[in-house]
C-alpha positions as CSV (number, residue, x, y, z in Angstrom):
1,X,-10.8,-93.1,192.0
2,X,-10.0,-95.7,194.6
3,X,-12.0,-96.6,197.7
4,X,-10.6,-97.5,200.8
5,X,-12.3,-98.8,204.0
6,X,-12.1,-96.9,207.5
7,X,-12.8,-98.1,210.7
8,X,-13.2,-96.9,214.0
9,X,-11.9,-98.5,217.3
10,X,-13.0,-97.6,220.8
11,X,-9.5,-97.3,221.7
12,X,-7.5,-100.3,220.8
13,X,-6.7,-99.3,217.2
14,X,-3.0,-99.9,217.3
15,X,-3.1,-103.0,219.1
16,X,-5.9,-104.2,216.1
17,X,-3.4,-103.3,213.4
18,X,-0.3,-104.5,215.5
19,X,-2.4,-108.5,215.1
20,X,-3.6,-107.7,211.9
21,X,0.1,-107.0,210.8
22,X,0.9,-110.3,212.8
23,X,-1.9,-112.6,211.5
24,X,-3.0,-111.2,208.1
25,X,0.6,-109.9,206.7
26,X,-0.3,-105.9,206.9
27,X,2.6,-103.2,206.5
28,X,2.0,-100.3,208.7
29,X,1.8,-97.0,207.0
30,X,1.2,-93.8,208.9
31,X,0.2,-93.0,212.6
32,X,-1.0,-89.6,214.3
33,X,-2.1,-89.7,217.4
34,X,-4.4,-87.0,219.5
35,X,-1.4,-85.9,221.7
36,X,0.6,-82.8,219.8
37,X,-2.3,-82.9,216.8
38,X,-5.4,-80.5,216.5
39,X,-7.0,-82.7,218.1
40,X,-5.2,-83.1,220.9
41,X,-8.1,-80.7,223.4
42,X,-10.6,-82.8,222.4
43,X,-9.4,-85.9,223.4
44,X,-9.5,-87.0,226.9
45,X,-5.7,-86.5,228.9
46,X,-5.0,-90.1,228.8
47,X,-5.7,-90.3,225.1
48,X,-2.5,-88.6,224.3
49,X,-1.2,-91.9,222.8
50,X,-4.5,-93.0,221.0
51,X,-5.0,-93.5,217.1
52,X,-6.2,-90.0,215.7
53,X,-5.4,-91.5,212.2
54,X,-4.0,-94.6,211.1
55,X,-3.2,-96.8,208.0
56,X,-2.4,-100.4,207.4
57,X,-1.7,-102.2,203.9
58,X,-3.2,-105.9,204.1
59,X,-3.1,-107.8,200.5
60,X,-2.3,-105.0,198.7
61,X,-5.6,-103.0,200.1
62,X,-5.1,-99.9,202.5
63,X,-7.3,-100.1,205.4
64,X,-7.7,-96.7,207.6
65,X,-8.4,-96.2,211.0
66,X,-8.6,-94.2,214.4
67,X,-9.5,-94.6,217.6
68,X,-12.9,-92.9,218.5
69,X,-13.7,-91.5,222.1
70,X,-16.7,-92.9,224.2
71,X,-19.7,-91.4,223.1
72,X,-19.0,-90.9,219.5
73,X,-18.2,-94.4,218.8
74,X,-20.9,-96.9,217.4
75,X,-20.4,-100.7,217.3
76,X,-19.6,-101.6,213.6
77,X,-22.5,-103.4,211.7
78,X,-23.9,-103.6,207.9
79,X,-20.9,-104.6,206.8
80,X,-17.7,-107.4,206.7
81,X,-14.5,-107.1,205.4
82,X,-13.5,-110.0,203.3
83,X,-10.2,-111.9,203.1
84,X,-9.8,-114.4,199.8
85,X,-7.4,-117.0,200.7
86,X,-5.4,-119.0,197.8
87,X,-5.4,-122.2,200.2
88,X,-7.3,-123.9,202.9
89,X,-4.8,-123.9,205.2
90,X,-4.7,-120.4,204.9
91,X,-8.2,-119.7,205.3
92,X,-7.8,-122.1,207.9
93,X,-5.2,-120.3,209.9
94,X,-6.5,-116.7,209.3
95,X,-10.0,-117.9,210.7
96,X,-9.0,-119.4,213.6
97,X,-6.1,-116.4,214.2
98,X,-9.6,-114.0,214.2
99,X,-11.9,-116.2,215.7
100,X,-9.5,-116.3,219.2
101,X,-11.1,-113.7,222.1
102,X,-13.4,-113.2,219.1
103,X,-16.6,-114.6,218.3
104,X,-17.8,-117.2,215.6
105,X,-20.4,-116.6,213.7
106,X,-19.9,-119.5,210.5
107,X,-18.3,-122.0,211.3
108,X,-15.1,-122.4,208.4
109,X,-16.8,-124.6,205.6
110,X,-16.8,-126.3,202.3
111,X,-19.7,-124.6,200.7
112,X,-21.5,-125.0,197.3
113,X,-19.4,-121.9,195.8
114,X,-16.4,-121.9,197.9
115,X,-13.6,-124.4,198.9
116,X,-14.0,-122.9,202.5
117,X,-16.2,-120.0,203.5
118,X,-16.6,-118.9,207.3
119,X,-17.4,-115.8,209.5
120,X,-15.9,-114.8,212.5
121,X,-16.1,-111.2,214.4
122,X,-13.0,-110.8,215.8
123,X,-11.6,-109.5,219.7
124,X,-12.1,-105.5,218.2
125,X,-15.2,-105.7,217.3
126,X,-14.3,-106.2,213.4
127,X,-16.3,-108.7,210.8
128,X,-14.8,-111.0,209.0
129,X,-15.5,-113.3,206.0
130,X,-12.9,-115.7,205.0
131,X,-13.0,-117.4,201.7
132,X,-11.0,-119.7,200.1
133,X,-11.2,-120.6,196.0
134,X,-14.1,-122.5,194.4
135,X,-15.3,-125.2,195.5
136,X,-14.4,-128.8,193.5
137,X,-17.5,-130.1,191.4
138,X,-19.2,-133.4,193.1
């Protein structure tokens, strides 16, 4: 069995995975979009080009996703996806890369269990943890 996490996106799911592949190292995998699919009289005229079903690999974990039309999409909550990090720097990076048009909701920390831990929601709408090792014994 393997589990694999899907989000939805109120339109801007190829732009998400085009930072993602960017910031956090993803390989693209497949695209459909509405226009020419099933789909396709569903969706509104100008969401020909949309995300009916896409895939991104990020650390080795596939992460799936479409674009959802207005009215059927909801505003993710109850969950985060988390990113562990072999070095500050790149927690460091990566936080900051998803904080930007996004919004802070850690700040990026030594904490009692981790070298740095912080929480960011970034510009799509997506929640983030960042973590980075253990943290050194005082």
């Amino acid at each position: 069995m393997q589990m694999i996490t899907y989000l939805n996106f109120r339109g801007d799911c190829e732009e998400a995975f085009r930072f993602y592949e960017q910031h956090l190292g993803g390989q693209p995998g497949a695209i459909f979009r509405y226009g020419g699919s099933p789909m396709a009289g569903t969706a509104p005229p100008d969401w020909a080009d949309k995300v009916m079903h896409g895939s991104i690999t990020i650390g080795g974990q596939q992460l799936m996703a479409a674009d959802v039309m207005e009215g059927q999409y909801e505003e993710p909550k109850g969950f985060s996806l988390s990113i562990h990090t072999r070095s500050a720097d790149e927690a460091e990076r990566i936080y900051h890369e998803l904080a930007r048009n996004g919004q802070e909701v850690m700040p990026l920390e030594k904490t009692f269990w981790a070298e740095r831990f912080g929480m960011v929601v970034d510009r799509f709408g997506i929640r983030w943890m960042i973590n980075c090792g253990e943290a050194e014994p005082e």
